[in-house]
N, C-alpha and C positions, 0 to 999 in steps of 0.2 A: 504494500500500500504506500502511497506517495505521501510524505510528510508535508504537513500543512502550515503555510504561513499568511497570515494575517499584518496585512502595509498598509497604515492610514499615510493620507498625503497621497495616494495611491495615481492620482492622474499627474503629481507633478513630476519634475525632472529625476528629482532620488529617489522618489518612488517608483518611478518607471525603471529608472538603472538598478532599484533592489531585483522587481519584478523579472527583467532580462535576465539576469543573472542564475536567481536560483532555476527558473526555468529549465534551465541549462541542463541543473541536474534533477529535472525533474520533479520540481515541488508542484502541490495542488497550491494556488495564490489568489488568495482574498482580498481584491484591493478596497479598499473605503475611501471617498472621499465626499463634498458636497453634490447635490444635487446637480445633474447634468453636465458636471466636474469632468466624470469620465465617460459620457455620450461618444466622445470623437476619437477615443483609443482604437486604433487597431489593434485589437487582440482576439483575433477570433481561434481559438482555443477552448476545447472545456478543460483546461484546467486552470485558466484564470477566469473568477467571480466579482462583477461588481455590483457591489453595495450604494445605494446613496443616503448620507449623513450627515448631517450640520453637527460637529461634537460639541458646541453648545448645548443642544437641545439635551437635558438629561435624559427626558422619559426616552428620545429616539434613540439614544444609545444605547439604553436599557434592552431596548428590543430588539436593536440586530444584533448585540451582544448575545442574546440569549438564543435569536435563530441562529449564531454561527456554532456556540457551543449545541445547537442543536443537532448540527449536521454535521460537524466536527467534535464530537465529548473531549478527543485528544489533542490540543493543538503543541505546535512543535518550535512556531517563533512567532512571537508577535513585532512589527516593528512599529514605536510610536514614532512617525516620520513628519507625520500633519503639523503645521505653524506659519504662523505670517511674521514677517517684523514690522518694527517700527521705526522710525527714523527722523532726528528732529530733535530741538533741543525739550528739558523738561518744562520749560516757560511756555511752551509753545502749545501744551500737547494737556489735553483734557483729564480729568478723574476717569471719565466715564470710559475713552480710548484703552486706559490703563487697566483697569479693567478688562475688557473686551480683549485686549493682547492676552491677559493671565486666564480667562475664560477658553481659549483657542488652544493657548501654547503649554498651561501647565491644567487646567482641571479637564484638559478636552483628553490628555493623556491619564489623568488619573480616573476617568467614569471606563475609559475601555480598558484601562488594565482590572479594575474593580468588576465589570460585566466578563473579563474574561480568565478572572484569575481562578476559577476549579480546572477550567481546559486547561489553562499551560499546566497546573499539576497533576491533573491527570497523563499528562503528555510529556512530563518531569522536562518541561522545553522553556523557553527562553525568551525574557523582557529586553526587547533592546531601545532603548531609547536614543533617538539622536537631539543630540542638546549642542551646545556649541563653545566656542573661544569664551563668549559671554556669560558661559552659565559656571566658570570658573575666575573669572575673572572681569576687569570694567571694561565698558566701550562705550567709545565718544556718541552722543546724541540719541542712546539707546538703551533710554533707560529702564523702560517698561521693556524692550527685548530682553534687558540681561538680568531683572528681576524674573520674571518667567523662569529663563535656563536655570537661574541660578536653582529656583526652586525647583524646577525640575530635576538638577543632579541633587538635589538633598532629597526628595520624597525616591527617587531611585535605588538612591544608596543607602537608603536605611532601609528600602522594602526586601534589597539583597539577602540582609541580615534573618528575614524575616520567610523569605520564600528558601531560603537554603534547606529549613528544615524539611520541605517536601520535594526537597531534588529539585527546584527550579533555580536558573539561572538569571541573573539582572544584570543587564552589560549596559556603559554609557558610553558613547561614541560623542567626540566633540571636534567637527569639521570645524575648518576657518570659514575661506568664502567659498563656495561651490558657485557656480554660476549657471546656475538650474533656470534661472530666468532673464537674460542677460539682454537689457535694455529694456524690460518691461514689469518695471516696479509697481506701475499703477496705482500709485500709492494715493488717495484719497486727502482730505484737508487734515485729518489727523493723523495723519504721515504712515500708516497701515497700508501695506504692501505685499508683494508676495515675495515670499522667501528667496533670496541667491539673483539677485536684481537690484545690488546697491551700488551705487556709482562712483562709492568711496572704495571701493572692494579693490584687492592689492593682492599679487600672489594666484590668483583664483584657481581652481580646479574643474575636470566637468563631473557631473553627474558620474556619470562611468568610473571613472576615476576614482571618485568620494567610495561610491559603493563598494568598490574592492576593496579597499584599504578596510573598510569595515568589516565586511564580511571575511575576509581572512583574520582580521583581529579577533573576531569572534569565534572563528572555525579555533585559532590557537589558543582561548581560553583565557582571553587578555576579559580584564571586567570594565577598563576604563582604555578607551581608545585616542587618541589625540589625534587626529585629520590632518595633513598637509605638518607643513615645514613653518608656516605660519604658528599653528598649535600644537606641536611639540615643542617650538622653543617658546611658545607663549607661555605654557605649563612650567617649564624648569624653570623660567625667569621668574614667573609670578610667585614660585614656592620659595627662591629661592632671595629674591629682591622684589616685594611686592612695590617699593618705591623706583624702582629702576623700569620695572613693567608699565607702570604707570606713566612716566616721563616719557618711554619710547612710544606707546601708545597714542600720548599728547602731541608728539612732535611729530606721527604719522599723520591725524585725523583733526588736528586743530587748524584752520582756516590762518 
């Protein structure tokens, strides 16, 4: 039987590059994303499934959560891939925007790990979350993005502690820029965009790219991954001189 993975963010670039991938070898592939999100995929395959989802919406996640473990009781990876950013200074940028990025980026990941957390242990399989440069550290004009990550590497890394007991695994993967969307930010008057389309973006990677580096970090049993060249030295710098990080940070991304 073909092991099963479950990719929110499913019609955008890393999703689709998850998607390509495990194919490969053969996975059955659940993608979610918003409604009519993934209408224009070419994937005509039955072994990729799409779902449509606003992961705002609590009760809607409840419910595909509960048909996917219905047709899957096992699952074998899930990946929380779904997020927007934000872009802009904190002056600039509303209560209610900030909100809506931590509704998206961090509780849209915490309702389908929660709707799907008997599957992965039934299926003693694996949370992977992708979070970023930001959810370890600061970035310029991003504030409500790097609040999100940041919460999302802390609700990941203490659910680690907590799913080990039933044989499930929690990996964080944290890409720099991926250029998943490159030139088309779209970003709205409250600077919400879509993800890997920022035009400060330095070093970039593509989609394809991102994806490997994760998925073999994960196939080797790494728990915390760091994406690119960017966020492997952004990781040692920040641990190591969180005031040295910050300075170089400032002199890249300060106007």
């Amino acid at each position: 039987m073909s092991r099963v993975a479950v990719i929110t963010g499913g019609a955008g670039g890393l999703g689709q590059a998850f998607a390509n991938q495990l194919l490969k070898d053969d996975w059955q592939i659940v993608l979610v994303d918003l409604p009519g999100a993934l209408d224009a995929l070419q994937l005509d395959t039955v072994q990729v499934e799409r779902i449509a989802c606003d992961l705002t919406d609590e009760a809607a996640v409840a419910e595909i959560c509960w048909e996917i473990s219905a047709r899957y009781p096992a699952l074998d990876l899930v990946i929380h891939n779904a997020g927007v950013t934000q872009i802009g200074l904190f002056e600039d940028t509303t209560l209610a925007s900030q909100r809506l990025v931590m509704e998206i980026n961090y509780f849209g990941s915490v309702r389908m790990a929660a709707g799907l957390l008997g599957a992965v242990r039934a299926g003693r399989g694996t949370h992977l979350a992708i979070s970023s440069v930001a959810g370890f550290a600061p970035l310029y004009k991003r504030t409500a993005y790097a609040a999100s990550k940041h919460a999302l590497n802390g609700f990941f890394s203490s659910l680690a502690s907590e799913e080990a007991l039933h044989g499930v695994n929690v990996v964080i993967a944290a890409p720099s820029f991926v250029a998943t969307n490159p030139g088309r930010l779209d970003a709205g008057a409250d600077g919400i965009g879509r993800p890997g389309a920022a035009t400060d973006g330095f070093d970039e990677m593509s989609p394809e790219q991102a994806a490997q580096i994760i998925l073999d970090g994960w196939r080797r049993g790494k728990r915390f991954i760091p994406v690119g060249r960017v966020a492997s030295l952004g990781w040692r710098i920040n641990r190591l001189s969180p005031r040295l990080y910050r300075w170089l940070m400032m002199r890249r991304f300060r106007p």
